[in-house]
N, C-alpha and C positions, 0 to 999 in steps of 0.2 A: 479551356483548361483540361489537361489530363484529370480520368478519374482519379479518382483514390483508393489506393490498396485496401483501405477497409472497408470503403463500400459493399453494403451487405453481407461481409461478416460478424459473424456474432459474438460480441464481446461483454465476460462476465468481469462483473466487478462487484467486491466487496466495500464495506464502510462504505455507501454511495450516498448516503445520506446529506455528506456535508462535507468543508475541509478540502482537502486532496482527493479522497474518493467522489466529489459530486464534480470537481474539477477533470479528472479523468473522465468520468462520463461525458459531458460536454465537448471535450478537445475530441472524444471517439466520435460522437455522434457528428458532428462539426465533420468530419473525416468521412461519414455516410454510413459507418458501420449500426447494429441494430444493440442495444445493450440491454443487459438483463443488470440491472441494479438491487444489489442485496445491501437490507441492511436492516435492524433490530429496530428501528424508527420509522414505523408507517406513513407519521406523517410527514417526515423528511421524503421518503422518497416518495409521496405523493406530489407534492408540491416539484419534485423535481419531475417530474412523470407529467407534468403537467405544463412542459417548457417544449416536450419534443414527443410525437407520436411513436420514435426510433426508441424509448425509454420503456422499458418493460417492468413495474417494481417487484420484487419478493423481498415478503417479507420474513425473515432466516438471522437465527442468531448465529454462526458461525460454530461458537463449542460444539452445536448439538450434531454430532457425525452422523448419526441418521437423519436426520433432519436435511443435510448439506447432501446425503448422498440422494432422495426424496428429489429434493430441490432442483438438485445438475439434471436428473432424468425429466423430470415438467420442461426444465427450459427446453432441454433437445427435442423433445416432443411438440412444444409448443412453435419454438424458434428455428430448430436445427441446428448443426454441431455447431459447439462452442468451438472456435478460432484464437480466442486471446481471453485468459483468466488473468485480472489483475489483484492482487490479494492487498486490500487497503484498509479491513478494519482492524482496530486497534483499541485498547484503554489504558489508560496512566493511572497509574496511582504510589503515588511519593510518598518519601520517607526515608529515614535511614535505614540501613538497613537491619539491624539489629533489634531495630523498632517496628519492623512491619509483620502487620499480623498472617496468618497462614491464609486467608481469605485472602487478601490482595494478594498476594505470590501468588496463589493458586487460580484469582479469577484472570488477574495478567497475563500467564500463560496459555489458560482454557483460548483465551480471544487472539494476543496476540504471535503465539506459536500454534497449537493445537488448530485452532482455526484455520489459519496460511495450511497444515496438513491436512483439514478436511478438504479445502475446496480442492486443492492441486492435488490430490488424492484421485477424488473425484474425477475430477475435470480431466486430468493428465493421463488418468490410463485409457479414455476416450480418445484424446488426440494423440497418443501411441498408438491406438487399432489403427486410424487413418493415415497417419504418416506425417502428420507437420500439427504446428500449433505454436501458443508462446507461451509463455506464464513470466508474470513478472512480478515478486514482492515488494513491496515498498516496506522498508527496514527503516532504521535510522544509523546516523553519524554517532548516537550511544554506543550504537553496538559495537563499535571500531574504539572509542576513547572514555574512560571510566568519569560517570557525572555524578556530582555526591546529589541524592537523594534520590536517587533512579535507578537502583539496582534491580529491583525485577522488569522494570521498561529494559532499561540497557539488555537483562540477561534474557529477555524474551525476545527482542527485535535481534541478539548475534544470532539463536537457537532458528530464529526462523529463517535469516540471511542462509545460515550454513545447509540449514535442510534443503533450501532452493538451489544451492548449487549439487546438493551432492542428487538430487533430482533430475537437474541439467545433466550430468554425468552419465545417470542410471538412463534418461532418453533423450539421449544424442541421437546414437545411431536410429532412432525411431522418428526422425525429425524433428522434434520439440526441442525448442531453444526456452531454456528457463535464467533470467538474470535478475539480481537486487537494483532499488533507487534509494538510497540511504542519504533521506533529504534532512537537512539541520534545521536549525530555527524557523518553522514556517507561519505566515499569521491566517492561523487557523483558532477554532475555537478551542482545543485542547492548550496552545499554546497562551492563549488568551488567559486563561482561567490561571496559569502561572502568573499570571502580571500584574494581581494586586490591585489595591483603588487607585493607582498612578503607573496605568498602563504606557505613557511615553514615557516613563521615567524608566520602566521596569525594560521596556525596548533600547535605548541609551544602553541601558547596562549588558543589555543581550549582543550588542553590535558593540562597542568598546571593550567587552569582556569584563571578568571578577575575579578578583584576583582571590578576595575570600572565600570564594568559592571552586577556586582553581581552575576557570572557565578563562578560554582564548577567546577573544571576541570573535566578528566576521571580519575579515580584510574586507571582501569587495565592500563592506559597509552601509550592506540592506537587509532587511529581514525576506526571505522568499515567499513570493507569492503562490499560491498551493496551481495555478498556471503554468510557474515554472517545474513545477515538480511533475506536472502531467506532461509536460512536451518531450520531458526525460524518457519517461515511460510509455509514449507512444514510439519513440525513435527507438528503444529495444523492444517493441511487438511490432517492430515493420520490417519488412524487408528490406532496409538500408543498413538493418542489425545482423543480417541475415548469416554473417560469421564470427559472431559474440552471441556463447552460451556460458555460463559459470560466471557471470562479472558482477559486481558489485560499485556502481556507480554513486559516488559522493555527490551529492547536488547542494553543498553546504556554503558557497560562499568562500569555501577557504578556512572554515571555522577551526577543522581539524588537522589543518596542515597536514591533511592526509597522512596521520600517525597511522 
């Protein structure tokens, strides 16, 4: 079997705790790369730290910019340059909008925009000194189509999509390819906690769509497994992506008819 391109390189990931980010970690490690898992849960990424020697955990709230810049330098110390930042943490907090208080707006963004700019902040003017690297956000399918009670999720996962492109832009010429995964319905535990005491009923309706709610269902007519969301995001930090920077890839299912 041919190596693997990310064998022994060093891939930081955020949210690694759980979801899509523990899932990323695994599909990198699985690939032979060394990963630094960040995530505000010690004991999440203990227990994942404890699956694979190649699992490095920190534990780092993302808002905190000192903190994150702290952090980037231990790994490269520790590890050696970072190769591929994957930006996966995130928090929900619903409502309409009119009703949400200045705290959820405000801790929304702290984690799910501010955050995605400490790390690739970070991370990215490093892999500019050297000349290649990837960065990849994991956004959502909100941020493309308006979802009633998700107005600071929605308006925090476009703010973080755009900044990763206009990123991509600013270090092109410096070799870093930076692109989104704007994954829909995935059954993760954020998703979970949407679904009520009649969690297949509440999936039914996620996959058929609501019309009360204004929501398309999924055509393909699955809910995604946080698996498929990581095979996304290793195929734009490989070199098989290696002439896609600035994209924004839907991994929904179809949900959004790509509006």
């Amino acid at each position: 079997m041919p190596q693997s391109e990310f064998a022994g390189v060093v891939a930081m990931v955020t949210g690694a705790g759980q979801g899509i980010g523990a899932a990323v970690v695994r599909a990198l490690v699985a690939e032979g790369a060394v990963v630094a898992a960040v995530d505000r849960n010690a004991g999440s990424l203990a227990g994942l730290a404890e699956e694979s020697t190649a699992v490095h955990p920190y534990v780092l709230d993302v808002a905190d910019s000192q903190a994150v810049d702290t952090a980037v330098e231990l790994m490269e110390d520790q590890l050696g340059p970072i190769g591929v930042l994957v930006n996966v943490a995130g928090i929900l907090r619903t409502g309409l909008a009119v009703e949400l208080s200045d705290e959820d707006w405000s801790e929304t963004f702290a984690v799910n925009t501010s955050g995605v700019f400490h790390a690739s902040r970070a991370a990215g003017r490093r892999m500019a000194a050297r000349g290649r690297g990837a960065v990849v956000t994991v956004g959502s399918n909100a941020a493309g189509v308006p979802r009633a009670g998700m107005a600071a999720y929605a308006a925090s996962k476009a703010a973080a999509a755009m900044f990763t492109r206009c990123l991509g832009l600013e270090l092109a010429r410096s070799g870093v390819r930076c692109n989104v995964v704007s994954p829909g319905s995935t059954d993760t535990e954020m998703q979970r906690a949407l679904w009520g005491e009649d969690p297949e009923a509440a999936e039914r309706r996620v996959i058929d769509g609501d019309l009360e709610a204004w929501r398309v269902g999924i055509p393909i007519g699955r809910i995604a497994a946080p698996a498929d969301i990581a095979e996304a995001v290793l195929f734009l930090a490989s070199d098989r992506a290696r002439h896609i920077t600035m994209h924004d890839l839907y991994v929904d299912g179809g949900a959004t008819l790509r509006a």
